[in-house]
C-alpha positions in Angstrom: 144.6 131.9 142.1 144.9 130.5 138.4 141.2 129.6 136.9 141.1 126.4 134.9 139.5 127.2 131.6 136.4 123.9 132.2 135.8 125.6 136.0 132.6 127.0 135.1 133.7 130.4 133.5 133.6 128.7 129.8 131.8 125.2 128.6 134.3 122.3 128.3 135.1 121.7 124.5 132.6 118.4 124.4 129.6 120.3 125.9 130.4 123.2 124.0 130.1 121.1 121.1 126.8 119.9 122.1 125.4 123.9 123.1 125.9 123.9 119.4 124.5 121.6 117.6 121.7 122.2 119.7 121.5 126.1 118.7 122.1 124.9 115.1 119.0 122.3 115.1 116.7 125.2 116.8 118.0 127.1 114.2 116.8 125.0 110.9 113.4 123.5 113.3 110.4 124.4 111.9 108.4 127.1 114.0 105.6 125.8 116.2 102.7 125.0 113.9 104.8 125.4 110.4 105.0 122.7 108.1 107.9 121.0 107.0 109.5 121.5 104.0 107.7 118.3 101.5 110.3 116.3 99.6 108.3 116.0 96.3 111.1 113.6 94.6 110.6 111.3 97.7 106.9 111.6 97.7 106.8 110.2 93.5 109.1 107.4 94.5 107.2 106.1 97.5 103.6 106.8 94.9 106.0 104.5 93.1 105.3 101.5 95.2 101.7 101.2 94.5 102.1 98.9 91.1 99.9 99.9 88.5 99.0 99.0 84.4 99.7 101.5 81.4 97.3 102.4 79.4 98.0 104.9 76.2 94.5 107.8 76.0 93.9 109.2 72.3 91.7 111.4 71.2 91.8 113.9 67.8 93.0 117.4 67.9 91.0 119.9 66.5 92.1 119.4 62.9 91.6 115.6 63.5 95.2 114.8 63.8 95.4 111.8 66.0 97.1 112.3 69.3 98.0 110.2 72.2 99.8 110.5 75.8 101.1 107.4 78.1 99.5 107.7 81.4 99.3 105.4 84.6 96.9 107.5 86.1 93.6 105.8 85.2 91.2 104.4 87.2 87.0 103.4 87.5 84.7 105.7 89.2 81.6 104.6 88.5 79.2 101.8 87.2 76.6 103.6 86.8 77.2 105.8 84.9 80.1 103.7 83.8 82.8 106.3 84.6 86.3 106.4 84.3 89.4 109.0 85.8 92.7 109.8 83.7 94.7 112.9 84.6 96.8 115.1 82.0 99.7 117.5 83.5 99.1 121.0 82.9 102.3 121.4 80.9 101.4 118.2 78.4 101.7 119.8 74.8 98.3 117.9 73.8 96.1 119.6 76.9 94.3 121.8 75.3 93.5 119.3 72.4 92.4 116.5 75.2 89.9 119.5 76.8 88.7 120.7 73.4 88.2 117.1 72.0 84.4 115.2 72.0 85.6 111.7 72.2 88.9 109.9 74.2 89.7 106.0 73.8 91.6 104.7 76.9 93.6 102.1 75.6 95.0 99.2 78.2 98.6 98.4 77.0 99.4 94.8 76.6 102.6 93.2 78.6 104.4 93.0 75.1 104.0 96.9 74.2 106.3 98.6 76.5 107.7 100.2 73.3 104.9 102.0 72.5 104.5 103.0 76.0 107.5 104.8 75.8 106.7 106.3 72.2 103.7 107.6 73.4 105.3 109.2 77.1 107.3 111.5 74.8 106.2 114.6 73.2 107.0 114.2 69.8 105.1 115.0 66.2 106.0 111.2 65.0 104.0 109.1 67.6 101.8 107.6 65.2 104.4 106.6 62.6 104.1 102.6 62.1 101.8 102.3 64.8 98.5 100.0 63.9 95.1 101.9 64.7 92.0 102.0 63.5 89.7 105.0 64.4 86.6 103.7 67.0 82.9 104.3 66.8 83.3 108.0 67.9 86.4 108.9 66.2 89.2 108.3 69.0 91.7 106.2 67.7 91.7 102.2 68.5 95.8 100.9 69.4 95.9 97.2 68.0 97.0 94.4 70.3 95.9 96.4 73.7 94.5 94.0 76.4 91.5 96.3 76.2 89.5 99.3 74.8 87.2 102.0 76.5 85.9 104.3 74.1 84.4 107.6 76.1 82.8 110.9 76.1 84.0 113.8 77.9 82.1 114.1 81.5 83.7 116.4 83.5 87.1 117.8 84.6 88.4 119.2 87.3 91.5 121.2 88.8 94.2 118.8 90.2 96.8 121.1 91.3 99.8 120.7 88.5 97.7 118.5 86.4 93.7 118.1 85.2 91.4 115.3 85.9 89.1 114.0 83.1 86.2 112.2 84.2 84.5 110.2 81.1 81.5 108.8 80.8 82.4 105.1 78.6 80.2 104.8 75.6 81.3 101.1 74.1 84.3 98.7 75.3 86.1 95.4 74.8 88.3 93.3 76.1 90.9 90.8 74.7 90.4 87.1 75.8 94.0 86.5 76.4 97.1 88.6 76.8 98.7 89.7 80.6 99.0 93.3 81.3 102.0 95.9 81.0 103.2 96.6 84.5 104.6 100.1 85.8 106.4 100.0 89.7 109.1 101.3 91.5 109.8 103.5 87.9 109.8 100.3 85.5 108.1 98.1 83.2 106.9 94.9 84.7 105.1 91.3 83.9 102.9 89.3 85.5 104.8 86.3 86.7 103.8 83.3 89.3 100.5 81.5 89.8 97.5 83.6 90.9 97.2 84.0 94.7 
């Protein structure tokens, strides 16, 4: 008696095909209980979404050189004590000047100084060259034409897995009358546009 090769004693070719990709996704499954493998690059992009200003932090090194970093991450804590939050990446070329320094200035870029947004993002020994300052009450330089000024003393900081976060205590501040802010979503410089909600 001849067998016929899909009678049972071998999977036809289409279920075969499906035995397999089911051994294959068992394979690369994730145990019971394990976590799945975190797509960093897809987790910035989607932080992305949540539209925030720029603001340029300064402070003076230890031999009073001014320096300065580009950061989106700062926010309010507290009004009393009037706190604020900025974070620094552990592998920023100013860290250890920004934890050894007495005094920081958070400076809020206006929607006209994307420029120096981007001069200030990049590690470089020329940030300062052409750009109007004047040094604030406690030392940290003052960037001319921000929308606003927070001029701080250290308060605390803290581990924040690949970067550290500053908490500072604001000692004096001011705000510009008129201006709109720079914009940072999606990985790009924005403006306000459109009537206010």
């Amino acid at each position: 008696m001849q067998t016929h090769p899909d009678n049972g004693l071998r999977p036809a070719p289409r279920k075969a095909a499906r035995e397999a990709l089911t051994e294959r996704a068992q394979e690369t499954a994730p145990a019971p209980g394990a976590t799945p493998a975190f797509d960093s690059r897809a987790f910035r992009q989607a932080l992305g979404h949540f539209a925030t200003g720029v603001a340029v932090v300064t402070a003076r090194g230890p031999g009073g050189e001014a320096i300065g970093m580009t950061m989106t991450s700062f926010n309010s804590v507290s009004l009393e004590p009037p706190l604020v939050l900025f974070s620094v990446a552990r592998t920023a070329w100013s860290l250890p000047a920004m934890l050894a320094a007495d005094a920081y200035a958070v400076n809020v870029l206006d929607g006209t100084q994307a420029r120096l947004s981007d001069r200030f993002a990049r590690a470089s020994t020329d940030k300062w060259a052409s750009v109007a300052h004047r040094s604030g009450a406690h030392g940290a330089p003052l960037i001319d034409g921000a929308l606003a000024h927070f001029e701080c003393a250290p308060w605390a900081s803290h581990d924040g897995g690949d970067h550290v976060l500053f908490l500072a205590r604001v000692l004096r501040f001011e705000a510009a009358g008129a201006g709109e802010p720079l914009i940072f979503f999606r990985g790009r410089y924005h403006r306000l546009a459109g009537a206010d909600l």
